[in-house]
TORMI-895021 format. One line per field, with one value per residue (C-alpha): y, x, z. Coordinates in Angstrom, 2 decimals, always signed. Example, Ala and Ser with C-alpha at 12.3 -4.5 7.8 and 13.67 -1.06 7.14 Angstrom:
c2 -4.50; -1.06
c1 +12.30; +13.67
c3 +7.80; +7.14
//
This chain:
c2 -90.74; -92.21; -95.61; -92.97; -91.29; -95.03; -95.72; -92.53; -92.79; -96.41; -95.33; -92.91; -94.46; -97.86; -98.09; -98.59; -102.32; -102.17; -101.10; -103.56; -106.28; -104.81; -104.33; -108.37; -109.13; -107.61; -108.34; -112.13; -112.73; -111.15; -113.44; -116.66; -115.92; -115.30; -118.48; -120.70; -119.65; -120.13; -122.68; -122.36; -123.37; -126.50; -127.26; -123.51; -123.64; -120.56; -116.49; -116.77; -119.53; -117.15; -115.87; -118.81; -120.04; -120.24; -117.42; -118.32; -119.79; -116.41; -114.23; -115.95; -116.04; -111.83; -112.28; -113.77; -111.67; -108.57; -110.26; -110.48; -106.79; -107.99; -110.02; -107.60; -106.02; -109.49; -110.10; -106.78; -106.75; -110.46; -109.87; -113.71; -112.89; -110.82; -107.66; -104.42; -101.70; -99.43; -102.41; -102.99; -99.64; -100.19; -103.32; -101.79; -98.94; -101.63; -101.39; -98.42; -100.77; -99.71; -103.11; -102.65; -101.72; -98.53; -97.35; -96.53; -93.40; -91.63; -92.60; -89.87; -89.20; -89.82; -92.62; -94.19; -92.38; -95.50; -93.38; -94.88; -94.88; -94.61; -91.22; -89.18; -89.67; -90.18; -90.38; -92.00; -91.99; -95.93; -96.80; -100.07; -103.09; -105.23; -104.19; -100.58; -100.28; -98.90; -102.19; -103.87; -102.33; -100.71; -97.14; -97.31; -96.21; -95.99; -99.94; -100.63; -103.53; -104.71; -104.63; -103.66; -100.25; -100.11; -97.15; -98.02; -95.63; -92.34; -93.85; -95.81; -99.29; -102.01; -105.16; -107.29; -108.84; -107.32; -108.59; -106.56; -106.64; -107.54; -104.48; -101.70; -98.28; -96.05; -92.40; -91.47; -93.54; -92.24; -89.16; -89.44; -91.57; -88.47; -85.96; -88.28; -87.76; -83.86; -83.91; -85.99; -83.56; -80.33; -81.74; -83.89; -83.65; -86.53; -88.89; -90.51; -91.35; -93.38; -92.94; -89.63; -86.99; -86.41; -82.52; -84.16; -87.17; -85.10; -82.63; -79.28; -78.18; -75.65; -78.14; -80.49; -77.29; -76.36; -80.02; -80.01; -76.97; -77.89; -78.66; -78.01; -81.96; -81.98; -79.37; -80.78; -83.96; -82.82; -79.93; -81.24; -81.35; -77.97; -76.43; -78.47; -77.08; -73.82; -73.89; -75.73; -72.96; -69.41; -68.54; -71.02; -68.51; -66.44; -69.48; -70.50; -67.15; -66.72; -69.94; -69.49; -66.10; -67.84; -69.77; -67.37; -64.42; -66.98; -67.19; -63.13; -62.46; -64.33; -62.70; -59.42; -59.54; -61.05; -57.70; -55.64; -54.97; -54.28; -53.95; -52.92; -53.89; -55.73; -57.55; -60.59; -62.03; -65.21; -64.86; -61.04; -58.29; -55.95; -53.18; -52.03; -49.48; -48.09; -49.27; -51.83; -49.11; -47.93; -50.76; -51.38; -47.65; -48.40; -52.11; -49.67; -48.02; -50.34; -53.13; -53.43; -54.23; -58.04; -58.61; -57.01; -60.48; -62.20; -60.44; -61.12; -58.39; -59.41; -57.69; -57.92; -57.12; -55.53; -57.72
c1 -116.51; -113.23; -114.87; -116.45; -113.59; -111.97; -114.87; -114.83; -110.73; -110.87; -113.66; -111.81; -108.78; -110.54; -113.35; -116.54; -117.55; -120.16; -117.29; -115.03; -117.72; -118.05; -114.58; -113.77; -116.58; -115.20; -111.85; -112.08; -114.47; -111.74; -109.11; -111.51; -111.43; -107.83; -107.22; -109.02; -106.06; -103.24; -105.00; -103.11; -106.14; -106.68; -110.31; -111.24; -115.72; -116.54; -114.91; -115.84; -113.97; -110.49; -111.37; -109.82; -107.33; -103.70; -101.93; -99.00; -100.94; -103.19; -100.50; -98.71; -102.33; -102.37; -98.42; -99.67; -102.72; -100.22; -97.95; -100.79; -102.82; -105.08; -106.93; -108.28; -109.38; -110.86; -112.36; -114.28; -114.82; -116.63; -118.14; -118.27; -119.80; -122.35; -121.19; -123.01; -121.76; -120.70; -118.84; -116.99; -116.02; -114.07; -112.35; -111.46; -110.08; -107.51; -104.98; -103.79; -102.91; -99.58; -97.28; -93.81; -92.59; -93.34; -92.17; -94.67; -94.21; -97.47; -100.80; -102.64; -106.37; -107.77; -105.38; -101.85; -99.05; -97.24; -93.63; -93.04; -88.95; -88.58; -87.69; -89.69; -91.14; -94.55; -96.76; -100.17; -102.80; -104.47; -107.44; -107.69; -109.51; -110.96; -108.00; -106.62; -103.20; -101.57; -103.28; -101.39; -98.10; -97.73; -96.81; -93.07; -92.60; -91.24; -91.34; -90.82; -93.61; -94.34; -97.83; -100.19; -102.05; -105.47; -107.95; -111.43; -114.34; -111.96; -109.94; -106.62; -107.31; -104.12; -105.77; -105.72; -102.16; -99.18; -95.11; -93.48; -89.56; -87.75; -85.58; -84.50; -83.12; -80.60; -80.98; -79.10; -82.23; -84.70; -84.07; -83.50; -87.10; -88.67; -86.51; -88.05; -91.68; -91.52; -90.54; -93.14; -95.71; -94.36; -94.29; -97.39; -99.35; -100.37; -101.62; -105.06; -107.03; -105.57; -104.15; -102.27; -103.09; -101.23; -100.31; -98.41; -96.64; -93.54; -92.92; -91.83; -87.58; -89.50; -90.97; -88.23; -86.02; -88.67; -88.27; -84.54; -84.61; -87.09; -84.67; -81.09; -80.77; -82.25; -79.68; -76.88; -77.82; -79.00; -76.28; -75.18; -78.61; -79.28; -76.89; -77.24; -80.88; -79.86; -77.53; -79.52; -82.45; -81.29; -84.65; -84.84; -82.26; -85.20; -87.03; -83.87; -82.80; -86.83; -86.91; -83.53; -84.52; -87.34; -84.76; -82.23; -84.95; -86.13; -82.52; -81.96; -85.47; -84.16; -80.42; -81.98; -84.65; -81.54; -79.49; -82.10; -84.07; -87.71; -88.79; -88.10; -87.98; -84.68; -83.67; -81.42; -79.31; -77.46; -77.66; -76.38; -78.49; -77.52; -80.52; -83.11; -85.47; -88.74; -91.24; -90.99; -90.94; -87.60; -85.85; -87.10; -85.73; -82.22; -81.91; -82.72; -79.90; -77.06; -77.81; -78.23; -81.98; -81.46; -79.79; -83.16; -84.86; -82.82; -83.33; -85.17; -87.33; -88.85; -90.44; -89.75; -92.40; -92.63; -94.85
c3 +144.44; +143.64; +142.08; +139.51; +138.95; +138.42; +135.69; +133.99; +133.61; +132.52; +130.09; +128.49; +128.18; +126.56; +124.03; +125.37; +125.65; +123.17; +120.87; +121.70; +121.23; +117.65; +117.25; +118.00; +115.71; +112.42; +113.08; +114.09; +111.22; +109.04; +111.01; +110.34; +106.55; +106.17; +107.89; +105.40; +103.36; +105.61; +107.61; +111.19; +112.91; +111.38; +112.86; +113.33; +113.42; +113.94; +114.62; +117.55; +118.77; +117.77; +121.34; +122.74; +120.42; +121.38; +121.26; +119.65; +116.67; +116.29; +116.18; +113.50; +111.78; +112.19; +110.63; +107.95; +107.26; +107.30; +105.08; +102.34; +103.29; +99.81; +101.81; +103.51; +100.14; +98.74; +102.04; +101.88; +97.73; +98.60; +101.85; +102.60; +106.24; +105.12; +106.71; +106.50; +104.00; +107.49; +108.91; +105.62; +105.60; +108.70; +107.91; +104.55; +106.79; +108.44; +105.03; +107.28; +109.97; +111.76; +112.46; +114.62; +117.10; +119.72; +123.10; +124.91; +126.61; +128.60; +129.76; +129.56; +130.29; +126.74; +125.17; +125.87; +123.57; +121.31; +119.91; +116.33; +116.56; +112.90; +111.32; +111.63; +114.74; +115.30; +118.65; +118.48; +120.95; +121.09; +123.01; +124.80; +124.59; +127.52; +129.65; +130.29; +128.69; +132.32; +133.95; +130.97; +130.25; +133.98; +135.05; +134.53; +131.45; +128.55; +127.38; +124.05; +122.76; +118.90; +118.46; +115.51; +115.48; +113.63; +112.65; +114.38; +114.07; +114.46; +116.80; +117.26; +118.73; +119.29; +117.86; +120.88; +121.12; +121.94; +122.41; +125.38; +125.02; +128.15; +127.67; +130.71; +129.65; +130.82; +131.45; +128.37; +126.25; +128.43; +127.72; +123.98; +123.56; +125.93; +123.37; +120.13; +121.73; +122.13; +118.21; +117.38; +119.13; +117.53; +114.36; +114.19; +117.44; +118.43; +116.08; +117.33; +113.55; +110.83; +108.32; +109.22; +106.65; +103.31; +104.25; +107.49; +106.28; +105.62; +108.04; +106.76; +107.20; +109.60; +111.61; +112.07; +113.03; +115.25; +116.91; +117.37; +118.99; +121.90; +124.16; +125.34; +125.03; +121.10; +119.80; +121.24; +119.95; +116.96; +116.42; +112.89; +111.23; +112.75; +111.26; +107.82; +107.61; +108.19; +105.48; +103.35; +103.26; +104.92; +105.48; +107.97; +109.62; +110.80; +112.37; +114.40; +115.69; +116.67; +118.63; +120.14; +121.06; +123.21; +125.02; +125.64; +126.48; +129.64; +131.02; +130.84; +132.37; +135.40; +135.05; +134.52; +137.98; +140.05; +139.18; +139.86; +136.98; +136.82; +133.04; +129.70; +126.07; +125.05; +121.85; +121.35; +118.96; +119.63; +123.37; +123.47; +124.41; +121.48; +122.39; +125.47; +125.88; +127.62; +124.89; +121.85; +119.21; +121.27; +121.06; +117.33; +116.57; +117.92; +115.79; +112.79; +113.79; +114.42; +112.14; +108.26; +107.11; +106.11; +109.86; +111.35; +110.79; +113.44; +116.28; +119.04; +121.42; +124.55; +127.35; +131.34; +133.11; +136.68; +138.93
//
């Protein structure tokens, strides 16, 4: 049982063989033509024989193919390997390869999450080859690597190579990479096909509020552009006293259970519990009361509930 649960994990977290065959196919023979340009390999016969080339030359070959993305567009306008229409379709797909450098930061069931440290952040979900990314990178995470993402068939893929920096961080970085990946997934989700959509390649001011607010850690850190967001666009007022609410409605649940309390309605605003009742509409009827109508917007109601 647990050598099939071994398969089905590996499985899922690489592309089936068949895939990777075709995978090593289109991108080699791609490889092979750019390098009667460049001509690293000097006496290269075949793309076939890239699978045991040196290293070091083949990834200054993939340097240089990045360098000049064209080629990938001459390659596929001249087809000089006699490619099917499908398969040219995915090379063409590769001018939205990814090239830099990630931390990795999860293994997860269905892909391993690569954090883009750039601004904004951005978590994609790549597949792996031959090997399992854990069996590659290991379990201790995060470690930052350069490698090159590419689109393959709906999926993320890494294209075979990959530099991992010699580089051990403290609990301060930990904790802002972890911090980077939690805005990454409320503002994109994770990323697993290429290229990312136009309506998400600039998050919204609601969505990177959203994202510094996550955790206690983000809005310290990110206190400054909080407020400068806020005071940018005072709508987003509403958004932050909503989310804050969230956070400060968990602490009083707990305050309010240790003192006694079984249930009620209560409403917030920065922190304070400004109104309580019996019911919702209660509560809703006494903000009426005490505040004016454009304040109503920033409070908070909640309900305790008896067990």
């Amino acid at each position: 049982m647990g050598s099939n649960v071994s398969i089905l994990l590996v499985w899922m977290m690489n592309l089936p063989e068949k895939d990777v065959k075709h995978f090593y196919r289109l991108y080699h023979s791609l490889l092979f033509n750019a390098n009667k340009k460049f001509n690293i390999f000097k006496e290269l016969g075949s793309p076939e024989e890239l699978h045991k080339s040196d290293l070091k030359n083949l990834g200054e070959l993939k340097d240089k193919l990045y360098e000049v993305p064209q080629l990938i567009d001459s390659f596929v306008k001249d087809n000089p390997m006699d490619l099917s229409s499908e398969d040219l379709m995915i090379v063409a797909d590769w001018r939205n390869f990814i090239k830099g450098r990630f931390y990795i930061v999860r293994h997860l069931k269905n892909y391993t999450v690569f954090l883009d440290p750039d601004e904004p952040p951005k978590a994609y979900g790549v597949l792996g080859l031959s090997t399992p990314l854990e069996e590659m990178i290991g379990s201790y995470l995060p470690v930052m690597v350069e490698a090159i993402l590419l689109p393959f068939e709906n999926k993320i893929v890494y294209d075979g190579t990959m530099l991992p920096y010699n580089v051990i961080f403290g609990s301060n970085m930990r904790r802002s990479i972890n911090d980077r990946y939690k805005q990454a997934k409320t503002t994109f989700g994770i990323i697993t096909t290429l290229p990312l959509s136009p309506e998400k390649v600039k998050p919204s001011d609601s969505e990177i509020l959203k994202s510094y607010l996550k955790t206690e850690y983000s809005r310290d850190i990110h206190h400054e552009e909080i407020q400068e967001l806020v005071n940018k666009n005072p709508d987003l007022a509403t958004v932050y006293y909503e989310e804050m609410g969230k956070v400060d409605a968990r602490a009083h649940r707990k305050r309010l259970k240790t003192i006694g309390v079984v249930e009620g309605w209560f409403a917030l605003i920065d922190g304070i519990i400004i109104a309580s009742g019996r019911t919702r509409e209660e509560v809703e009827r006494i903000l009426k009361f005490m505040l004016p109508a454009e304040k109503m917007r920033l409070a908070y109601v909640f309900q305790l509930k008896a067990k």
